[in-house]
N, C-alpha and C positions, 0 to 999 in steps of 0.2 A: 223859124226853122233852125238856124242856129241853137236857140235855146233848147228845142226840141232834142238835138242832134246832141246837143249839151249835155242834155236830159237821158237822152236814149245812153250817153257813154258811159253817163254817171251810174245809169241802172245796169249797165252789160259791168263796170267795173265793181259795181256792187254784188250783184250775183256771182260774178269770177271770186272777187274776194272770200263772202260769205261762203262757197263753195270750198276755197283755198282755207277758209277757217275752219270749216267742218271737217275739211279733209284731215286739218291740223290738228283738232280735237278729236277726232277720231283716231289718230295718230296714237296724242299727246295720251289719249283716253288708255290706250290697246299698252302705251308702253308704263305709263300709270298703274295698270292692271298686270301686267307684266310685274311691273319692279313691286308691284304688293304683294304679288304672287311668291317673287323671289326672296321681299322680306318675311314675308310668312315662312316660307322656305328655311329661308337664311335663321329666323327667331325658332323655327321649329330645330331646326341645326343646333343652336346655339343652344337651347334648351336639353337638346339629346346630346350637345357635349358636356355641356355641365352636370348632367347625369352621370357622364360617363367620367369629367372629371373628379366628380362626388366620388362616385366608386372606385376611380383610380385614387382619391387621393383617401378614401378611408381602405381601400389597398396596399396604398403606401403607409398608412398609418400604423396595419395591421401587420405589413411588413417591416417597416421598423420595430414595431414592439416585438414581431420574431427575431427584428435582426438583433436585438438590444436581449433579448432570452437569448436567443444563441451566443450569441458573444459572453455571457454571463454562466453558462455552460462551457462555452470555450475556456471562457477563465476556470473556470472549475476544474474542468477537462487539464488541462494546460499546471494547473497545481495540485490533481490527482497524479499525474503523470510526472510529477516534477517527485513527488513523495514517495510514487513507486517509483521510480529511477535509483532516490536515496536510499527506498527499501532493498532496493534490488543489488546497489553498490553496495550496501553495508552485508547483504547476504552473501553477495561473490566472496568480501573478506573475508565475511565468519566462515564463508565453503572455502577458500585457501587455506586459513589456520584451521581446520578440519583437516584439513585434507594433509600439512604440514605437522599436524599433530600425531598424525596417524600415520604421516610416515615415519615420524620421530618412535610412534612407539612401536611399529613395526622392526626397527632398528633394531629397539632397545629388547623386544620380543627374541629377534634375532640373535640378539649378543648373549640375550638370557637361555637360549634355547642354545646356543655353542657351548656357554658357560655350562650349563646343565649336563651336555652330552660332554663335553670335557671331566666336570665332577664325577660324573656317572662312569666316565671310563677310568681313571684314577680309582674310585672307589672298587669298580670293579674287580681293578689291576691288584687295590690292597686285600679286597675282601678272598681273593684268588688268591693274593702272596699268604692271609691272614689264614684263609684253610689248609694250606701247605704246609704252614709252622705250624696249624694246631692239629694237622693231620702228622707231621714230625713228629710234634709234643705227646700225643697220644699214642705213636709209635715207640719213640721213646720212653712213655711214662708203660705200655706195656713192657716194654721191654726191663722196663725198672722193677715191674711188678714179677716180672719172671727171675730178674736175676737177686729180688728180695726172697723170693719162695727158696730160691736154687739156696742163699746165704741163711735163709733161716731152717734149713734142711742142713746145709752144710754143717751148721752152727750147733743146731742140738748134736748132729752127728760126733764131730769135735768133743764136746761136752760130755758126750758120753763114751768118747774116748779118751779121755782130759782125766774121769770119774775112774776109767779103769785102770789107767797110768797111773795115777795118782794113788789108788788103792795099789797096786804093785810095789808102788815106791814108797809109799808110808806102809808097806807090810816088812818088816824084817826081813822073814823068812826069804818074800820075794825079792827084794832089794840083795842079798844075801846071793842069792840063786843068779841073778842078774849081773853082779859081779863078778860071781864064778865063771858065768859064759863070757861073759869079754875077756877076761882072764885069757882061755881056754881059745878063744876066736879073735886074735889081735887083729884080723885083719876086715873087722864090720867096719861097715859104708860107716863115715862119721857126718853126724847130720848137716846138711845145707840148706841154704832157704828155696834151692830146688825142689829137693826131696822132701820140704815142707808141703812147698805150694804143689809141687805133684800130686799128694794125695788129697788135694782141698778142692780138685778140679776149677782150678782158678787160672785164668791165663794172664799173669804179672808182666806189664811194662816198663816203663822209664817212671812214667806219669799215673797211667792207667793200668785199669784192670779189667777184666773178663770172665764173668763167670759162663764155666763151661757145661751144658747141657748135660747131665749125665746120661748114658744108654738107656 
C-alpha cells in the first residue's frame, strides 16, 4: 500500500508536472512565437530602414553633390560679384572723372563764353568807335571834297583873274592908265591880306582855313 500510495504520488506528481511542462511549453511556445513574430517584425523594420537608410543616404549623397555644385556656384557667384564690385568701383571713378571733367569744362565753357561776350563787347565798342571815325572821316573827306570843288572853282576863278590883271599890267596903255588913276585917287584902299582873302571866299585863321560856301 505504501508503494501503491508511492506510486499513486509519483503518478499525480507526474501529471502535475507534465501539465506544469505543457503549460510551460505552451508558454515558452506562444512567447517563441511571439518574439519570431517580433523578429520578423524587427527584420522587417530593419529591412525598411535600411531602405530608408539606402535612400537617405544616396539623399545625402545627392545632396552633397548639390551642396559641393552650389558651393562651386557660390564660389563663382562670390567672384562674379567680387569683378562686378571692381567693375562697378572702377566705373564710379571713370563716372567722377567724368563727371569732374565736365565740370572742369563747363568752367572753362564759362570762362570762354565771359571771354567771348567780353571780346564781343570790346569789339563791339571799337567797331561803334570804328564807324564813328569813319563816319567822321567820310564827313570829313566830304567835306574835303566840297571844299576841293569850292578851291578849284576858286582857283580857275583867280586864274582868270590873275590872266586879266596880268594882261592890264603887261599892257602899256593899261598900266599907263592905271598909274593915272592912282595919281588922280591917292586915297585907294591899299591892298591887305584881308582884302585878299575877302574876295577868295576863304575864312583864314591862326592855323586854319575855311572855305566859304558861296550863295
Amino acid at each position: 500500500m505504501a508503494l501503491t500510495l508511492v506510486c499513486i504520488v509519483l503518478v499525480v506528481s507526474l501529471v502535475i508536472m507534465k501539465r506544469g511542462d505543457d503549460a510551460q511549453h505552451e508558454t515558452d511556445a506562444g512567447a517563441i512565437a511571439s518574439f519570431s513574430n517580433t523578429l520578423d517584425s524587427a527584420q522587417m523594420q530593419i529591412a525598411a530602414g535600411n531602405g530608408t537608410i539606402l535612400t537617405f543616404s544616396n539623399s545625402l549623397n545627392e545632396s552633397q553633390a548639390a551642396s559641393s555644385t552650389f558651393s562651386n556656384q557660390l564660389t563663382e557667384a562670390e567672384s562674379t560679384v567680387a569683378r562686378d564690385t571692381e567693375q562697378i568701383t572702377n566705373l564710379n571713378l571713370h563716372v567722377a572723372e567724368l563727371v569732374s571733367e565736365n565740370q572742369t569744362l563747363g568752367q572753362r565753357f564759362m570762362d570762354l563764353t565771359n571771354q567771348m561776350t567780353s571780346q564781343m563787347s570790346q569789339l563791339t565798342s571799337q567797331m561803334t568807335a570804328l564807324a564813328r571815325q569813319i563816319a567822321l572821316t567820310q564827313t570829313n573827306l566830304d567835306q574835303a571834297n566840297k571844299d576841293y570843288v569850292l578851291l578849284e572853282n576858286r582857283f580857275r576863278r583867280d586864274v582868270a583873274e590873275r590872266l586879266v590883271m596880268q594882261r592890264k599890267f603887261y599892257n602899256r596903255a593899261e598900266l599907263q592908265a592905271q598909274i593915272q588913276r592912282l595919281k588922280q585917287d591917292p586915297f585907294v584902299q591899299e591892298i591887305s591880306e584881308e582884302s585878299i582873302y575877302a574876295g577868295l571866299d576863304v575864312e583864314v585863321k591862326s592855323n586854319t582855313f575855311h572855305v566859304i560856301s558861296p550863295n
